[in-house]
N, C-alpha and C positions, 0 to 999 in steps of 0.2 A: 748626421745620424737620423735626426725626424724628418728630410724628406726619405731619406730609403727607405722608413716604417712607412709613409704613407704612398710608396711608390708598390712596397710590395701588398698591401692592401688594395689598392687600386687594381692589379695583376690579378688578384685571387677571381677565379671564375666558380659559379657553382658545379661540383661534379663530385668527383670518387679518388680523384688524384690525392688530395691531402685531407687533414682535420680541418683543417681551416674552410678551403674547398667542400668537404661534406657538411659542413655547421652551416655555410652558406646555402647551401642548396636543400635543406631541410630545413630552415627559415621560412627560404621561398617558397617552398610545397605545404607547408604550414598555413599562408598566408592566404594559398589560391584556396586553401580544401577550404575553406571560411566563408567562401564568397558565396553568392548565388547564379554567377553569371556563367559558371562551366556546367558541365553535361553530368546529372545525377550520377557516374559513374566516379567521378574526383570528389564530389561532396565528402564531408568527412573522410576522407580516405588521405592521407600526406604520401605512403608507399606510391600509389598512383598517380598523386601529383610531383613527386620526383622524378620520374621514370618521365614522364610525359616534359618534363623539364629538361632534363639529360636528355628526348630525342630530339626537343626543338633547338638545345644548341646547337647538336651536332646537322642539325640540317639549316644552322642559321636561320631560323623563322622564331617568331613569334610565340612562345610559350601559352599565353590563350588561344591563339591561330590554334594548336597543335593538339589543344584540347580539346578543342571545337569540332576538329576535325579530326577524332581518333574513338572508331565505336568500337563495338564489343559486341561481337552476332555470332552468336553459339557460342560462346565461352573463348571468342578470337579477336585478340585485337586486330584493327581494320583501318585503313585510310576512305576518307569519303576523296571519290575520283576526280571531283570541281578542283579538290583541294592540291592533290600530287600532281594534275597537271598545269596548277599554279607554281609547285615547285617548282617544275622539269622549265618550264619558260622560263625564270627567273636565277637559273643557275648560273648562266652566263656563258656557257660552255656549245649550247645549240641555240636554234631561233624558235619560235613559238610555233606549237605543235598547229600542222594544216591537216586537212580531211579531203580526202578524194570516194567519191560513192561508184560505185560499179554496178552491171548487172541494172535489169528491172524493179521497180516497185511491185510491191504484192507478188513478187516471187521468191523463191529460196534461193537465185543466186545474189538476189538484190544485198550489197554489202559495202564493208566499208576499209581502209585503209587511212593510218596515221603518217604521216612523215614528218620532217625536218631536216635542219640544215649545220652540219658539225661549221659551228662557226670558225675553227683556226686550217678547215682541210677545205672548207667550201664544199666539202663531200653530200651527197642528198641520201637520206636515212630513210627505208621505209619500215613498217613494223608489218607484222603478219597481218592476213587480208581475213576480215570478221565479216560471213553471212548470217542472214536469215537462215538457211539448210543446216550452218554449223550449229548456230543455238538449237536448233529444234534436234538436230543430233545428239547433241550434249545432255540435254534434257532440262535447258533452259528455259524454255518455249513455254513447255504444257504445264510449269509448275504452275501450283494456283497463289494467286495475287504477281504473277510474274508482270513487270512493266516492258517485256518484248512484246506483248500482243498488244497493250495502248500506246507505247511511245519508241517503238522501233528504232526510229532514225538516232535519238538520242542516248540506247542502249548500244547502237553501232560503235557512236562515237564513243564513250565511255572505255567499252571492253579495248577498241585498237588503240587506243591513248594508253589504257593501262598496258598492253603487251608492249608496245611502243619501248615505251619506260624500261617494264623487265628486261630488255633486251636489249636495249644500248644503253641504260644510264641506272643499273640496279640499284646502286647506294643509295639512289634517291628516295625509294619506297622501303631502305632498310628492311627487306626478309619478309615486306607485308603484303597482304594480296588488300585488293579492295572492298569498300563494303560490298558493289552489289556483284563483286566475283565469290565471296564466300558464301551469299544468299541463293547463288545460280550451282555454286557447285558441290553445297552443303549435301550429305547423302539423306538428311533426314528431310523428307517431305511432308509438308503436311496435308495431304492430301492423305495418306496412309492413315492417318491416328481416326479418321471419321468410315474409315472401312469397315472395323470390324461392328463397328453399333449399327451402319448399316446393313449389314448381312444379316445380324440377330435381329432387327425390326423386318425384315422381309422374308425370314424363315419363320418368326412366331404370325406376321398377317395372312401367310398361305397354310399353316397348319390350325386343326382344330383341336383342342383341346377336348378331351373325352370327361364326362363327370363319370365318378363310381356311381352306380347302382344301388342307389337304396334298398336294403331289405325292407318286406311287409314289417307293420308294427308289433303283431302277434310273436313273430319268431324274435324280436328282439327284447320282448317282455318273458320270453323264457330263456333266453339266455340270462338277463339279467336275476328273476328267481334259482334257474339253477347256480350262478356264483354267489348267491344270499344262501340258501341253506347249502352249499358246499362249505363254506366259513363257519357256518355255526359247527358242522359237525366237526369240525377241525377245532374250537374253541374246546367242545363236551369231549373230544377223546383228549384235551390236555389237561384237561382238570381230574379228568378218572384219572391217568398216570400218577396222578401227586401223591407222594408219599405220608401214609398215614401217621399217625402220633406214635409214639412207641409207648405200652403202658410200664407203668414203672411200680414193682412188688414193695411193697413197705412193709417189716416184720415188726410184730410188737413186739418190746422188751420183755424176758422172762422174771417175774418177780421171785424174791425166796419164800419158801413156805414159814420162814421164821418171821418174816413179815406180815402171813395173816393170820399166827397164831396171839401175837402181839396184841393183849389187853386195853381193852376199849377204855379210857378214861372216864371217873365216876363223874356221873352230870350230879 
């Protein structure tokens, strides 16, 4: 009876399958969000360090590997591309991704192609053929801070590794694009956000600005006396309107005559 309690304990993996299963795996995502060694997107977050746990089982890696190598660019999670073509080598399934260059240097056909080799067909795989003309097409090229116009060759490789992948062995990138495929193909440019303060600084340095016209002093010292005695006399016709006291008639009492026939007392 106690080895099959510690057989079935042994069995438990972290995941979603049972209670046991999710206490496990929110332990573990407990434990990594603590640390300092993952990427300030797992720091105090356990939801994030689960999910990043749950994808490095299922693609057999490394749960820090997984973290390490899982950004966040626009609000999307992402694979860094050193790192899925470290998967795709190691799955066991093909041989390790090779690179063939085409086309001229410093021209837009100059490009690049991925292949490999399905290791159980001996079949040779190529993945779709990435130029210079296509990035500059796409609108790769001219973004600003883009690393096609400093490091060419190595955005080659990058982008046809990554289609590589999408294309014969999808599961491996699980539904993700890469970091610098969401970077190239993000719609939001930053190029745009500095447009319009430059427009408003080169429309206010070519316009001149007019001052009002000062009136003479004199007309400004009778406007000012004329609203000084237009207020007083608006003061003196509110005090005429007030209404006067009412006066109030007081009758004296009539006395009787039998009262001032009434004998004076002898002194």
């Amino acid at each position: 009876m106690t080895n099959t309690i510690m057989l079935k304990e042994q069995n438990t993996m972290p995941g979603f399958t049972s209670k046991d299963s999710y206490q496990l795996l929110w332990n573990m995502a407990k434990m990594f969000s603590e640390t300092t060694l993952i990427p300030e997107s797992f720091r105090k977050n356990v939801g994030n360090c689960a999910i990043a746990i749950n994808m490095a089982q299922r693609l057999k890696a490394d749960p820090l590997m997984v973290m390490q190598n899982l950004y966040v660019v626009y609000g999307n999670p992402s694979w860094s591309s050193k790192f899925l073509i470290s998967v795709f080598n190691q799955c066991g399934k093909y041989t390790s991704i090779k690179y063939k260059y085409v086309g001229d240097k410093n021209t837009d056909d100059y490009g690049c192609i991925a292949y490999t080799t399905e290791i159980a067909t001996g079949d040779k795989i190529e993945g779709p053929l990435v130029t210079i003309g296509l990035a500059k097409a796409e609108g790769w090229f001219a973004k600003k801070g883009s690393k096609w116009q400093t490091i060419p060759d190595l955005m080659l490789r990058y982008r046809a590794a990554a289609w590589l992948i999408r294309t014969t062995a999808p599961e491996l990138s699980m539904g993700l694009q890469t970091q610098e495929e969401i970077q190239d193909t993000h719609e939001k440019d930053i190029t745009e956000e500095a447009k319009p303060v430059q427009e408003i600084k080169e429309k206010m340095a070519s316009k001149t600005l007019e001052m009002p016209k000062q009136e003479p002093k004199s007309e400004v010292l009778d406007k000012i006396n004329k609203a000084e005695a237009k207020a007083k006399e608006t003061v003196q016709t509110k005090s005429v309107k007030k209404e006067e006291p009412k006066k109030v008639k007081i009758e004296q009492p009539a006395f009787d005559e039998q009262e001032d026939d009434e004998e004076q007392p002898p002194f």
